[in-house]
N, C-alpha and C positions, 0 to 999 in steps of 0.2 A: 532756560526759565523753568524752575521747580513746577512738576502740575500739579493744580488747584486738587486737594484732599477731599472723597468726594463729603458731602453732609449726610448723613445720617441719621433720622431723626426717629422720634417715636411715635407710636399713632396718638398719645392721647396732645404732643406736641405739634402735628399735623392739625390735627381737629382744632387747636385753639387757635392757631393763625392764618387756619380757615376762617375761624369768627371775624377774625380781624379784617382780614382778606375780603369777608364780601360787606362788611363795614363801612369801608374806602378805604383802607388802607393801601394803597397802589402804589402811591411814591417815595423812594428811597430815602426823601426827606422830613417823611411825616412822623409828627410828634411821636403818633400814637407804635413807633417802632421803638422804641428808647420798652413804651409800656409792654410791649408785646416782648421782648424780651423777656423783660425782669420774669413774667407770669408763666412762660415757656422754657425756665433757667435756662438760658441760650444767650449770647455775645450779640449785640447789634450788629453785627458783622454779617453771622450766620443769619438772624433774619433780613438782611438784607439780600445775600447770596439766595435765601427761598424765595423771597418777592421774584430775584430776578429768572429763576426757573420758572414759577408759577405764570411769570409773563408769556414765557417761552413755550411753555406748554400751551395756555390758551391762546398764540396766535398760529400756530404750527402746529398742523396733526401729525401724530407718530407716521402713520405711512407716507405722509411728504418725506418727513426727514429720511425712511428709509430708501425712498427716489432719488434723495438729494445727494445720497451717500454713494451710491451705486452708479448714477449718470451724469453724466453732464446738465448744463440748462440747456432747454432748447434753442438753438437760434432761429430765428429769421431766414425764411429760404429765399436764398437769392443766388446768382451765378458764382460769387465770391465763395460763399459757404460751400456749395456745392464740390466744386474744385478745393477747397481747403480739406474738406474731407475726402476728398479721393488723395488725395498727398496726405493726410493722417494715416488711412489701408495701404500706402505705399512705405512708411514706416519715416515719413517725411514731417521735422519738429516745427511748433507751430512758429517759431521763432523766422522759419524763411518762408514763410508762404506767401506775406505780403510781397517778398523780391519778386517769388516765382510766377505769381500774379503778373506782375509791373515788366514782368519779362515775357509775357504773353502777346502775340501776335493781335493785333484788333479783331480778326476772322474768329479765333477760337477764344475772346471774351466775348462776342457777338454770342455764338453757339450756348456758353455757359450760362449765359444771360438769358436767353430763349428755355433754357433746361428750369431755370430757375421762377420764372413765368410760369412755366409748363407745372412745375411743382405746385405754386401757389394756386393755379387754379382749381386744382384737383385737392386740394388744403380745401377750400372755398366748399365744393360742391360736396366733398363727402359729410355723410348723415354725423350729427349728434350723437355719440354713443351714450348709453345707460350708465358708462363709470363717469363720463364726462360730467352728465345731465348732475347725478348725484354727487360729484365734488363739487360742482357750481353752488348747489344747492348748499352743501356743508358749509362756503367757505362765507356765502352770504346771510344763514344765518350766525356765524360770529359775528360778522358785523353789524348787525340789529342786537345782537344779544349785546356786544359793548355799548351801543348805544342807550338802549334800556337801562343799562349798570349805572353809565352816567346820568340818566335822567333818574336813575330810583337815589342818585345820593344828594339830590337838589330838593327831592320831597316827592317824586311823581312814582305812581304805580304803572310799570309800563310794559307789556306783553300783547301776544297774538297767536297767531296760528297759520301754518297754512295746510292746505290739499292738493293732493292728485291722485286719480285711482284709487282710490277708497282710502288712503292714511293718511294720518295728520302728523303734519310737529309741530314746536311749539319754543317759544322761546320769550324772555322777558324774565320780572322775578317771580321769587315763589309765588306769590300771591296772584300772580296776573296767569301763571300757568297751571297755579291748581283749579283755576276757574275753568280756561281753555279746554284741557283734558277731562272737562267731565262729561260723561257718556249726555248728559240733556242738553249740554250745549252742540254737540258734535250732531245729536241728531236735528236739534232745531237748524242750524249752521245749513245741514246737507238741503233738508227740506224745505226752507225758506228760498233758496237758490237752485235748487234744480240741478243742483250740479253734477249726481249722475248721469243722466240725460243731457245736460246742456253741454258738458266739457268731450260726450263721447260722439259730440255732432264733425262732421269731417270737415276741414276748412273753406271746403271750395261750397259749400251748402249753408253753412255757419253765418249767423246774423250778430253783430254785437247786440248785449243786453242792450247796448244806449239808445242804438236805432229801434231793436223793439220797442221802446218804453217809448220813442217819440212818437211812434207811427199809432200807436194807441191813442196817448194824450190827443191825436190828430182826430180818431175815429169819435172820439168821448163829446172834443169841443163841434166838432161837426152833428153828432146828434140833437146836441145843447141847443146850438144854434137853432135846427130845424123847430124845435120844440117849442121855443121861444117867436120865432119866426125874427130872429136877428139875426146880423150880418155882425163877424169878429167878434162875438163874443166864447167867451171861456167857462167851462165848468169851473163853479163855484167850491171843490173840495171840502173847504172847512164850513161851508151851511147846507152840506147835503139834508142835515136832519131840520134844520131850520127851515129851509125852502120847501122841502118835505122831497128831496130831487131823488129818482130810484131810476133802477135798469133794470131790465127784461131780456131774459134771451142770453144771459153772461151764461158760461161751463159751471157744471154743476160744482157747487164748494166756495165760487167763484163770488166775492161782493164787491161794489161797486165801491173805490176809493182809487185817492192818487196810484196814479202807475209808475209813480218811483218805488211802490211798496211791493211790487209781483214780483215775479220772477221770471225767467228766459221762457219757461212752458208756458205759464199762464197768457204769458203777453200774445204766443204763439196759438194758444188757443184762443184767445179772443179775437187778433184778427181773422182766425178761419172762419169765424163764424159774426162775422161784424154785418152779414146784411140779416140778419134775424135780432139784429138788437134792436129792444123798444126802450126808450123814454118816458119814464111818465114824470110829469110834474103836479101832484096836489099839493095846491097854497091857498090861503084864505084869502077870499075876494073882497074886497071892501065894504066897509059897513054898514053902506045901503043898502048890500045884495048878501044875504046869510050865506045862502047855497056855495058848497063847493066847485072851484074849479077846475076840471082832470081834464087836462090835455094830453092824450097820448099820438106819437107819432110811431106810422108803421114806414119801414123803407124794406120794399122784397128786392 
């Protein structure tokens, strides 16, 4: 079989079936390749043969394929494998390995089988490496990134961001990631979350934000309560200014609102300091009696 002639194209040819390309043009059957052609003088053939690298390149990073050229896939460790590869360094083709196997005594598949165990669990227990951590990383954002592709060609703007250790990436279309990447969302991002402080807490000491955020809402409705002098009741969030409802004794910076809106510290700073918190409630008394009503409650 004669091999495929490679394509060759020009940059100002590139750039325009890039247009097309992040257009939607994906499928080898779309209209818009007949057009893409004509405006690229190039063969529907040839743009077809681009489609199909352009695919290949965005699901496969160059240094997989350079892994992929040079080794094997990894298998599966088990007794089998094991032994197949000791008859591979014995210069033994894989063609007889399964006999050499099936010609093995029960005692020493028992053994290979045990080795193959032994393997897996030491698989198991060793640490996450930093190239692992960041392949995972790369390979799952492609997969948002296509997702986004397809939701931006139905009508939707779709991007995001994430962190660790102080950097960001970013992924979605331009629109959604020229926002991401700007220096006033990255700092609002950081400091609205805490997440220098919060992500560098060690696990065995580390509280989920969700538990924090309950065990506040807990401390808030148990004040309420006091204040009121009822049983199961709940702060009122959205008539704080209506009720005229306030706290006392919150961390400096700190205002009194749902505690779905804090963050890991804040939440962390209010229950250390939850027995110095006052309630106050000024409301208007009814309109026989002018006078203001202040109820405040102390708990030491």
């Amino acid at each position: 079989m004669p091999k495929r002639q490679r394509l060759d194209l020009l940059a100002t040819q590139v750039e325009l079936l890039t247009e097309y390309w992040q257009q939607g043009m994906r499928d080898l059957s779309d209209p818009r390749v007949a057009e893409a052609a004509v405006s690229a003088h190039l063969t529907e053939n040839q743009v077809k043969v681009w489609i199909k690298d352009t695919w290949t390149k965005n699901s496969t990073s160059a240094s997989t394929l350079g892994k992929l050229k040079n080794i094997s896939c990894k298998r599966r460790v088990s007794g089998y494998n094991l032994y197949s590869s000791s008859l591979k360094k014995d210069g033994i083709g894989f063609r007889q390995w399964a006999t050499k196997w099936k010609q093995l005594s029960d005692e020493k598949k028992k053994f290979w089988e045990k080795e193959g165990q032994k393997a897996t669990s030491a698989e198991r227990l060793a640490p996450i490496t930093e190239k692992r951590i960041k392949h995972l990383k790369n390979r799952q954002l492609k997969i948002i990134d296509n997702a986004c592709l397809k939701l931006e060609q139905v009508g939707y703007v779709a991007g995001g961001a994430i962190y660790k250790d102080g950097l960001f990436d970013f992924f979605g279309c331009k629109t959604a990631t020229h926002f991401f990447s700007g220096t006033s969302f990255q700092e609002a991002f950081i400091n609205e979350n805490h997440l220098a402080t919060f992500l560098s807490d060690k696990p065995s000491t580390s509280r989920s934000l969700k538990i924090l955020k309950k065990e506040v809402r807990a401390i808030f409705n148990e004040k309420y309560c006091k204040s009121c002098e009822k049983n199961n009741q709940r702060l009122p969030y959205s008539k704080l200014n209506e009720l005229g409802i306030s706290m006392l004794g919150l961390p400096s910076g700190v205002f009194l609102k749902n505690p779905a809106a804090y963050g890991a510290c804040i939440c962390k700073d209010i229950i250390s300091c939850r027995n110095q918190l006052k309630v106050v409630i000024n409301r208007s008394a009814p309109e026989s009696d002018k006078d203001m009503l202040e109820v405040v409650v102390l708990e030491g």
